[in-house]
N, CA, C and O atoms as a GROMACS GRO file, in nm:
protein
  400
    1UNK      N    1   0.085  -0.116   0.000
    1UNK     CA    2   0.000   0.000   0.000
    1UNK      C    3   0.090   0.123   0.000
    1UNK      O    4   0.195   0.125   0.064
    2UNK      N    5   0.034   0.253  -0.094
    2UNK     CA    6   0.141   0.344  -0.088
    2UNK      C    7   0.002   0.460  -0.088
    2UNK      O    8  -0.110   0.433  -0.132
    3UNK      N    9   0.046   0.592  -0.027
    3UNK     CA   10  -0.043   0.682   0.010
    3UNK      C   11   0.026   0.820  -0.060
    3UNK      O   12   0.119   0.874   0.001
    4UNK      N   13  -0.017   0.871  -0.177
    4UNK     CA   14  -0.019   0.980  -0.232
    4UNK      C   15  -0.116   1.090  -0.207
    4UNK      O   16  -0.220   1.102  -0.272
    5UNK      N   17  -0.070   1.188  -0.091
    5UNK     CA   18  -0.158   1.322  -0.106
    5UNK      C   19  -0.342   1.233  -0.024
    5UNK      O   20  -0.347   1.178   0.086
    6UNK      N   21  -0.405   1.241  -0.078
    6UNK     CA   22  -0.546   1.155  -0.064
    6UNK      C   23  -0.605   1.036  -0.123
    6UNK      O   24  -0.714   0.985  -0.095
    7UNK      N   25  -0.496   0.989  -0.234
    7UNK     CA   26  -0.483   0.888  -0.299
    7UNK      C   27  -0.428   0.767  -0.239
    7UNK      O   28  -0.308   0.773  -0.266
    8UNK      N   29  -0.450   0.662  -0.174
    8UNK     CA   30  -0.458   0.506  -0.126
    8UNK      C   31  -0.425   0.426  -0.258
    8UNK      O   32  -0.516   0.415  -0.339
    9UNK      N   33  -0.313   0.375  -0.285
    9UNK     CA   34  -0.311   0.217  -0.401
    9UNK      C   35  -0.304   0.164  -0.332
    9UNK      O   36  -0.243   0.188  -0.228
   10UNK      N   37  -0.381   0.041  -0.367
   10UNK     CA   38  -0.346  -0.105  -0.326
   10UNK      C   39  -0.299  -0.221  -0.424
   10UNK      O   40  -0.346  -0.244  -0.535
   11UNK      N   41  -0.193  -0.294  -0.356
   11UNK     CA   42  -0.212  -0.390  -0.454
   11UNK      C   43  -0.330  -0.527  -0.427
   11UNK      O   44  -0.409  -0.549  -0.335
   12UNK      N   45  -0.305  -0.585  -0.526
   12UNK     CA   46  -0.446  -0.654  -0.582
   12UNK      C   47  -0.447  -0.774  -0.444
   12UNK      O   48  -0.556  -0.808  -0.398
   13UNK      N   49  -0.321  -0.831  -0.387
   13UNK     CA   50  -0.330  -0.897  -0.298
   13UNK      C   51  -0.405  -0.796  -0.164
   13UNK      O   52  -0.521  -0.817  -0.127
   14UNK      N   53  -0.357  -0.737  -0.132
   14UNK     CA   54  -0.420  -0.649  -0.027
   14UNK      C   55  -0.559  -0.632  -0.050
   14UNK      O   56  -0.638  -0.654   0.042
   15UNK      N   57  -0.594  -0.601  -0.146
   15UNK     CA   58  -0.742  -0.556  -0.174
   15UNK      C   59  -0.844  -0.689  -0.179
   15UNK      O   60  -0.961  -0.696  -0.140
   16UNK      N   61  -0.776  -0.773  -0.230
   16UNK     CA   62  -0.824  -0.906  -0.226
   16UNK      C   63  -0.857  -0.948  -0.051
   16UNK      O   64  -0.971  -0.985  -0.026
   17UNK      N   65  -0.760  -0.941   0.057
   17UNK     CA   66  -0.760  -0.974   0.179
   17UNK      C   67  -0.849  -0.869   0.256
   17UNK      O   68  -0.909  -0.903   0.358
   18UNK      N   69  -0.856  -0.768   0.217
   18UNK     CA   70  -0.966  -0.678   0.285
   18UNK      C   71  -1.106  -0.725   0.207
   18UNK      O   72  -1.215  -0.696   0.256
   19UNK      N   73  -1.100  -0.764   0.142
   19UNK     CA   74  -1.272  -0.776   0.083
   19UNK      C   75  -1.287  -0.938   0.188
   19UNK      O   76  -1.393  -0.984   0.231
   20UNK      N   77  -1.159  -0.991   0.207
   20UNK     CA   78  -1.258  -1.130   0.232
   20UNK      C   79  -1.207  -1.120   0.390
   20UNK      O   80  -1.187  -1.213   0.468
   21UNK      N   81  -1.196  -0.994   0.408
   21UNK     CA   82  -1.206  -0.987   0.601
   21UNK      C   83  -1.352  -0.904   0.612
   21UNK      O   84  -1.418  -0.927   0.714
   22UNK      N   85  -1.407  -0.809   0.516
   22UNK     CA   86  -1.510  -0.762   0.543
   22UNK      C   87  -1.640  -0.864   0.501
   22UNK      O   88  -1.755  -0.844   0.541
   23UNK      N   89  -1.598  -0.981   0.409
   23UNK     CA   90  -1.706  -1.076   0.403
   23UNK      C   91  -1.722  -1.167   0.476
   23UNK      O   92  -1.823  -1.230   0.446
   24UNK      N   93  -1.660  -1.213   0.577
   24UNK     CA   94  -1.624  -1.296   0.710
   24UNK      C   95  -1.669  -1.212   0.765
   24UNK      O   96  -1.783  -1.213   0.719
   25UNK      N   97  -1.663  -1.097   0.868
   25UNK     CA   98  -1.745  -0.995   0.952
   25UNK      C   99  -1.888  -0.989   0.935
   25UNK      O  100  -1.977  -1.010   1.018
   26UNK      N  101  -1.894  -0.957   0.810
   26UNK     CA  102  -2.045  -0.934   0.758
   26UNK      C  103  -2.113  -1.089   0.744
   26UNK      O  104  -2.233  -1.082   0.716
   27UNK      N  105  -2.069  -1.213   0.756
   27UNK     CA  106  -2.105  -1.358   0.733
   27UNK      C  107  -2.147  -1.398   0.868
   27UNK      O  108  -2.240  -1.479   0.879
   28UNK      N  109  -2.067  -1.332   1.014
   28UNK     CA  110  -2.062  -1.356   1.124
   28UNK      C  111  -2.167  -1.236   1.179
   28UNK      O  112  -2.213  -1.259   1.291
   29UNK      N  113  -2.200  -1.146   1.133
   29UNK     CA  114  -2.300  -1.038   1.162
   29UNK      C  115  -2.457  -1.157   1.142
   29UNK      O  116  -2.538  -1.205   1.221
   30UNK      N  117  -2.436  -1.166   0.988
   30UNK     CA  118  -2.537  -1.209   0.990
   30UNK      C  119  -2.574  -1.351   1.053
   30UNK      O  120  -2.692  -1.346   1.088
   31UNK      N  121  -2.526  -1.455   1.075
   31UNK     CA  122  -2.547  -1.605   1.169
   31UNK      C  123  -2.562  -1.518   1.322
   31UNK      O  124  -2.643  -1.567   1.400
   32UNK      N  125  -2.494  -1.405   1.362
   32UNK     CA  126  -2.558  -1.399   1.507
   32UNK      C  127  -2.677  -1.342   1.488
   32UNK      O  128  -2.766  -1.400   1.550
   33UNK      N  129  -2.726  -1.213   1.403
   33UNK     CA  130  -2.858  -1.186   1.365
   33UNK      C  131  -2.974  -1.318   1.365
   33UNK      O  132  -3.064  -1.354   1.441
   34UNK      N  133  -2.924  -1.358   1.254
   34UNK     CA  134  -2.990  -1.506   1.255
   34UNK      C  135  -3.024  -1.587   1.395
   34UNK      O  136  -3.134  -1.642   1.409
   35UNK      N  137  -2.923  -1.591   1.495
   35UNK     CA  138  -2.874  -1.663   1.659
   35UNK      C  139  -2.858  -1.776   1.595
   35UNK      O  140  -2.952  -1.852   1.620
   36UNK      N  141  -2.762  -1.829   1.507
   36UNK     CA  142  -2.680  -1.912   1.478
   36UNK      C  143  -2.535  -1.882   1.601
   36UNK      O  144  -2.487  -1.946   1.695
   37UNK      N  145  -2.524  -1.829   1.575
   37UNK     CA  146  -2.376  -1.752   1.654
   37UNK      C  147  -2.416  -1.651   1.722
   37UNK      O  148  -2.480  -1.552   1.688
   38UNK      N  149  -2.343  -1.706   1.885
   38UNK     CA  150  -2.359  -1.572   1.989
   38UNK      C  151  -2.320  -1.446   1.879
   38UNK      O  152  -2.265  -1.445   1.768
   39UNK      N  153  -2.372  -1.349   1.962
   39UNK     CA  154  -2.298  -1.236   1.938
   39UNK      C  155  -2.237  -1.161   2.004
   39UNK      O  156  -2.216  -1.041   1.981
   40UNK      N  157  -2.174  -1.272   2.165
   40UNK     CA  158  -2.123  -1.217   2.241
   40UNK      C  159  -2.006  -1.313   2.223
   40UNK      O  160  -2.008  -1.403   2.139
   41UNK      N  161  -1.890  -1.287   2.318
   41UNK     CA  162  -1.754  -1.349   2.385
   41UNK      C  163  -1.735  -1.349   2.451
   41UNK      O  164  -1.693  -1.234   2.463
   42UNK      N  165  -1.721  -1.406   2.563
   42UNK     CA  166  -1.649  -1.384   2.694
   42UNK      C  167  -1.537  -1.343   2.708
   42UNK      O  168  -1.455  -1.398   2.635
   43UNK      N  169  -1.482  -1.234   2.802
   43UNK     CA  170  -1.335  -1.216   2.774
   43UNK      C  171  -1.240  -1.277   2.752
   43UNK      O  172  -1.156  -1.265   2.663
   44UNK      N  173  -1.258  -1.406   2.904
   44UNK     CA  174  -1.182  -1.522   2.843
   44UNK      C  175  -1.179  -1.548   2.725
   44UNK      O  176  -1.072  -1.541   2.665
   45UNK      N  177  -1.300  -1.586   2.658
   45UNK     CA  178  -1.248  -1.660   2.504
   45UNK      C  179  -1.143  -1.562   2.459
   45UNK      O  180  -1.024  -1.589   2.443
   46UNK      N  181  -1.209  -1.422   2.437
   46UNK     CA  182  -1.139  -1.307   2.379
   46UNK      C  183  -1.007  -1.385   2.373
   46UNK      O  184  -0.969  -1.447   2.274
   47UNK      N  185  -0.946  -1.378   2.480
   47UNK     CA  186  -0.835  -1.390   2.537
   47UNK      C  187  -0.790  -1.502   2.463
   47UNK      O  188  -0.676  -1.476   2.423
   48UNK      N  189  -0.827  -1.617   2.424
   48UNK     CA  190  -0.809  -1.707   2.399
   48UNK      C  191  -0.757  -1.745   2.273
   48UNK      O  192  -0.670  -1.827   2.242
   49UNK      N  193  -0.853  -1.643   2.185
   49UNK     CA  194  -0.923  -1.591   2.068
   49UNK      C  195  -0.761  -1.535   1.983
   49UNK      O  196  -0.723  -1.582   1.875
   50UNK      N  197  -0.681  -1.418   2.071
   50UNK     CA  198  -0.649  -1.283   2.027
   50UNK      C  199  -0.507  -1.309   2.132
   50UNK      O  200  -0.406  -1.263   2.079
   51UNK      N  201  -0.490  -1.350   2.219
   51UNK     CA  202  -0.447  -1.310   2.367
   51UNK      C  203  -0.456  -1.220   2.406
   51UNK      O  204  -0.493  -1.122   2.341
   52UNK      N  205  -0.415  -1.219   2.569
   52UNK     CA  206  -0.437  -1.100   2.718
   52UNK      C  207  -0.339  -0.999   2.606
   52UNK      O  208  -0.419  -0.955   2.523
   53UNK      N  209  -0.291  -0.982   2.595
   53UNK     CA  210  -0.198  -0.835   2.537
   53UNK      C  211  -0.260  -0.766   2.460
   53UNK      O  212  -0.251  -0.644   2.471
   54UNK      N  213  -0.344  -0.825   2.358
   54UNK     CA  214  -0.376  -0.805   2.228
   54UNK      C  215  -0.525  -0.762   2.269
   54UNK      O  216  -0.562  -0.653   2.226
   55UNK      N  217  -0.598  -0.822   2.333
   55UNK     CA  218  -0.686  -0.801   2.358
   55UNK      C  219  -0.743  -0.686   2.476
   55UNK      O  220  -0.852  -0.629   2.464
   56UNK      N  221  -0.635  -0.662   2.610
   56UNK     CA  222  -0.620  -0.557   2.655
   56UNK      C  223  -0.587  -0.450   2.590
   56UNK      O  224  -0.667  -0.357   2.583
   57UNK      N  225  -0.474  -0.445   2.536
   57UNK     CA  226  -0.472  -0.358   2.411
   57UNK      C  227  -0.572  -0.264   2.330
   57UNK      O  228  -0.576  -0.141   2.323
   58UNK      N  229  -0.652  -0.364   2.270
   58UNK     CA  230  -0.754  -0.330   2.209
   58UNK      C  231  -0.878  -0.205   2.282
   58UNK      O  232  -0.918  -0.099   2.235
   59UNK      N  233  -0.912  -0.279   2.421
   59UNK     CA  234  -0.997  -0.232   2.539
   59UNK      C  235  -0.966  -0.055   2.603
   59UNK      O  236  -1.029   0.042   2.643
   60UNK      N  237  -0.826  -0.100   2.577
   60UNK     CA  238  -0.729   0.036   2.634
   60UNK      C  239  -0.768   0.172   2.514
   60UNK      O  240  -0.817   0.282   2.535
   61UNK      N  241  -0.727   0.116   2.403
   61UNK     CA  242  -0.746   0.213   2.257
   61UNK      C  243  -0.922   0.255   2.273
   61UNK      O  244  -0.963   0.369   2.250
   62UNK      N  245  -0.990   0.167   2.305
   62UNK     CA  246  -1.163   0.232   2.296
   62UNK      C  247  -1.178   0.111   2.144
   62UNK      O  248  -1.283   0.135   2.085
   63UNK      N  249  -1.123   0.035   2.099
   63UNK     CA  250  -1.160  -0.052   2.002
   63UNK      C  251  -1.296  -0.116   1.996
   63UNK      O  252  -1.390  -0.117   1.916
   64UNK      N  253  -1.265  -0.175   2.135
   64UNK     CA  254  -1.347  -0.278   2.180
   64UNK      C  255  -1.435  -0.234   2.295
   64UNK      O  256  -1.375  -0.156   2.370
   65UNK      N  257  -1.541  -0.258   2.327
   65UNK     CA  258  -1.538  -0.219   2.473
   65UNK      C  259  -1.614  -0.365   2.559
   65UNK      O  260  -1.689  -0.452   2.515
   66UNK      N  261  -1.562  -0.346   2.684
   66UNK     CA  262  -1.673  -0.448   2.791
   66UNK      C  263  -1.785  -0.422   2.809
   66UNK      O  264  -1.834  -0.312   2.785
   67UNK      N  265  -1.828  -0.492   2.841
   67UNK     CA  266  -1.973  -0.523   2.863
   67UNK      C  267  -2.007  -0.629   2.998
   67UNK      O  268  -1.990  -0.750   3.000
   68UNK      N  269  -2.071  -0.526   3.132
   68UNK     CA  270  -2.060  -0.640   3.209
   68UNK      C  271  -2.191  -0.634   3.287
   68UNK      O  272  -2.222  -0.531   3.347
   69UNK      N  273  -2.246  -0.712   3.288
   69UNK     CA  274  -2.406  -0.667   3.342
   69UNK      C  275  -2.452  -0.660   3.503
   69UNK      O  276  -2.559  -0.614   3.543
   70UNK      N  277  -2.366  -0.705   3.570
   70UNK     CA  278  -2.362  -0.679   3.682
   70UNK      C  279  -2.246  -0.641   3.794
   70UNK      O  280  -2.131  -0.612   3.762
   71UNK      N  281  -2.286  -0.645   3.906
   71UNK     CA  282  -2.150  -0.592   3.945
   71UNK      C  283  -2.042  -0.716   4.059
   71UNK      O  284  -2.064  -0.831   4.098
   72UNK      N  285  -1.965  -0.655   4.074
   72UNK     CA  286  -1.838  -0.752   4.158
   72UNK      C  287  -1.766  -0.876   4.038
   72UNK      O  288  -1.678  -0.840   3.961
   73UNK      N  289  -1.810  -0.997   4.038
   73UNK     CA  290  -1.731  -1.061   3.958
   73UNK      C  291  -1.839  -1.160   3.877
   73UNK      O  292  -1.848  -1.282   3.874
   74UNK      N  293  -1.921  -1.047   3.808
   74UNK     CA  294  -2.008  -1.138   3.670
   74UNK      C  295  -1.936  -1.131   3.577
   74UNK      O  296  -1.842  -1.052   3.565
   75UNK      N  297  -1.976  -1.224   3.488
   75UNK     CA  298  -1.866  -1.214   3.351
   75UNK      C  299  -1.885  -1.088   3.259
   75UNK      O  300  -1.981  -1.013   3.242
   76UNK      N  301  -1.723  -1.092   3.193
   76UNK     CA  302  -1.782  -1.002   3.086
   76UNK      C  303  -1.744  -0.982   3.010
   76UNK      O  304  -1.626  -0.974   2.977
   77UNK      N  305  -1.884  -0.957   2.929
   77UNK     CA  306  -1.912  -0.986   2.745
   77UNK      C  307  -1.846  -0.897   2.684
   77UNK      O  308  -1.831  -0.788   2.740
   78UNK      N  309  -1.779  -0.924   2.533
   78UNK     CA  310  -1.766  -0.836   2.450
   78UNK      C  311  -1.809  -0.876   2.281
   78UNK      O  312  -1.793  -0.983   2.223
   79UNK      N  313  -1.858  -0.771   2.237
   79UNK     CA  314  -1.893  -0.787   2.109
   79UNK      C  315  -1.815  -0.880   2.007
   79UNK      O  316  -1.696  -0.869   1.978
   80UNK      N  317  -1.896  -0.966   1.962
   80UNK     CA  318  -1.827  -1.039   1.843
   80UNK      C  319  -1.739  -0.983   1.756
   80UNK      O  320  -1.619  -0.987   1.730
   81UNK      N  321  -1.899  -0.895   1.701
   81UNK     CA  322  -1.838  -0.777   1.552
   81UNK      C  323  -1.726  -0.703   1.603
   81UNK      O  324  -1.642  -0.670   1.519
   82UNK      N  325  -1.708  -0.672   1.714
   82UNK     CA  326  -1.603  -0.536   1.732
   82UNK      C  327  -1.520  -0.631   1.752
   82UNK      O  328  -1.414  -0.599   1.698
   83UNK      N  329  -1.511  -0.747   1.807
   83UNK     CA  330  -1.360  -0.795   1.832
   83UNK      C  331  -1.289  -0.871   1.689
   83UNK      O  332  -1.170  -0.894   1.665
   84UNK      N  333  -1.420  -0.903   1.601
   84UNK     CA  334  -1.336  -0.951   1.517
   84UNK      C  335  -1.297  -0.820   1.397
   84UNK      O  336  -1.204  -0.826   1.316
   85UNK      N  337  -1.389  -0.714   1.412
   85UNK     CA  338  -1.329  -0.633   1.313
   85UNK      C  339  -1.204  -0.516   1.389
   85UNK      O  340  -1.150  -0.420   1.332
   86UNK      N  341  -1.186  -0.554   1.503
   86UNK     CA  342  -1.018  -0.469   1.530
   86UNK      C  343  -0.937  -0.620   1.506
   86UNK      O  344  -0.816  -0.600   1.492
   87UNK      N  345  -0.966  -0.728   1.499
   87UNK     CA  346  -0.883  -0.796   1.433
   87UNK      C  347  -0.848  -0.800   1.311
   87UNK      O  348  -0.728  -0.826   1.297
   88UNK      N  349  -0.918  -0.781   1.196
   88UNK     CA  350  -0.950  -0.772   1.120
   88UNK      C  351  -0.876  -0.645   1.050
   88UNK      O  352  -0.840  -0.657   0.933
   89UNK      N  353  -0.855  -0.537   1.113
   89UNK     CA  354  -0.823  -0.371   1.057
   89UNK      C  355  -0.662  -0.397   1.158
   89UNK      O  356  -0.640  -0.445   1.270
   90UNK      N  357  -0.571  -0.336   1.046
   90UNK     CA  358  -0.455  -0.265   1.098
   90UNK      C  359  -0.506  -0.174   1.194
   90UNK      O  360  -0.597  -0.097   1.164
   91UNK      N  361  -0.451  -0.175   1.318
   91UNK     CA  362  -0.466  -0.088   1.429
   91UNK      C  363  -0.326  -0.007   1.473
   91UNK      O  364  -0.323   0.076   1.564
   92UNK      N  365  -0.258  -0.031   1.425
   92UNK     CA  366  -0.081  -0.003   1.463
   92UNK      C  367  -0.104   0.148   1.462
   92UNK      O  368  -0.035   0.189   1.555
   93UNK      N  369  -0.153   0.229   1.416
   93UNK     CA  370  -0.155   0.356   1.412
   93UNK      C  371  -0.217   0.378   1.583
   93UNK      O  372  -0.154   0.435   1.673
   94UNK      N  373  -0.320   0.333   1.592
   94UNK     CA  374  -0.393   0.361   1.756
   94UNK      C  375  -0.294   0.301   1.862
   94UNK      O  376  -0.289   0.350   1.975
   95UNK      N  377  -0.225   0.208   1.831
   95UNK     CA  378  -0.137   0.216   1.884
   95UNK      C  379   0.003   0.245   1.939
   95UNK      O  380   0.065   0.205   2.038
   96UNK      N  381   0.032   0.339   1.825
   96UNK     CA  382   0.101   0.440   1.808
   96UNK      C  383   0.093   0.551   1.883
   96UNK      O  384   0.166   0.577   1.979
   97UNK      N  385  -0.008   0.627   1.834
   97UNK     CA  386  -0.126   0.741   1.904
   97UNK      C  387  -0.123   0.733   2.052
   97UNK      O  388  -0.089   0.823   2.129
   98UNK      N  389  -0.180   0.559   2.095
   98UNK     CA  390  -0.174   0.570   2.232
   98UNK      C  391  -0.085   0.577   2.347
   98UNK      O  392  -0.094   0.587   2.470
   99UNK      N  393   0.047   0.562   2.214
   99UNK     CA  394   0.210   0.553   2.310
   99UNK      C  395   0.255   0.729   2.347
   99UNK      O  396   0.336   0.766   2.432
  100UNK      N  397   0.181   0.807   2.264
  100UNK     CA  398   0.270   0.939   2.293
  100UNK      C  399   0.158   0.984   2.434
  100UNK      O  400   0.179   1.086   2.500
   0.00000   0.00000   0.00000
């Protein structure tokens, strides 16, 4: 990928791998719509999923957020869609951002 002024190229491999990360997202949108597939995660999985770094990480930037429905030590949920589409998207810039 090279960035001219407001101009983005891609090459054809790249462009190819972003169409079939936004058709996997949008495949997994729709089966939890459906309730084929939660549309939740437990952090753990998260964790499991991504790992503790990667996935704290994420939480820290505002990527992702928790979700916890009660208080002291209930579990807690996080969005499918959001966790798989900061997987999904180069984030290195937010994490950049969040170092200064």
């Amino acid at each position: 990928m090279t960035i001219k002024g407001n101009i983005i190229e891609l090459e054809v491999l790249e462009l190819r791998n972003m169409m079939l990360e936004v058709a996997t997202i949008a495949a997994q949108k729709a089966m939890a719509s459906a309730g084929v597939l939660s549309p939740y995660v437990s952090k753990s999985q998260a964790y499991k999923m991504y790992s503790r770094r990667v996935v704290d990480r994420w939480i820290k930037e505002g990527l992702i957020k928790e979700i916890k429905d009660g208080e002291s030590n209930m579990k807690i949920r996080i969005s499918r869609i959001e966790l798989e589409t900061a997987a999904a998207t180069s984030n290195r810039v937010s994490w950049y951002q969040s170092r200064q």
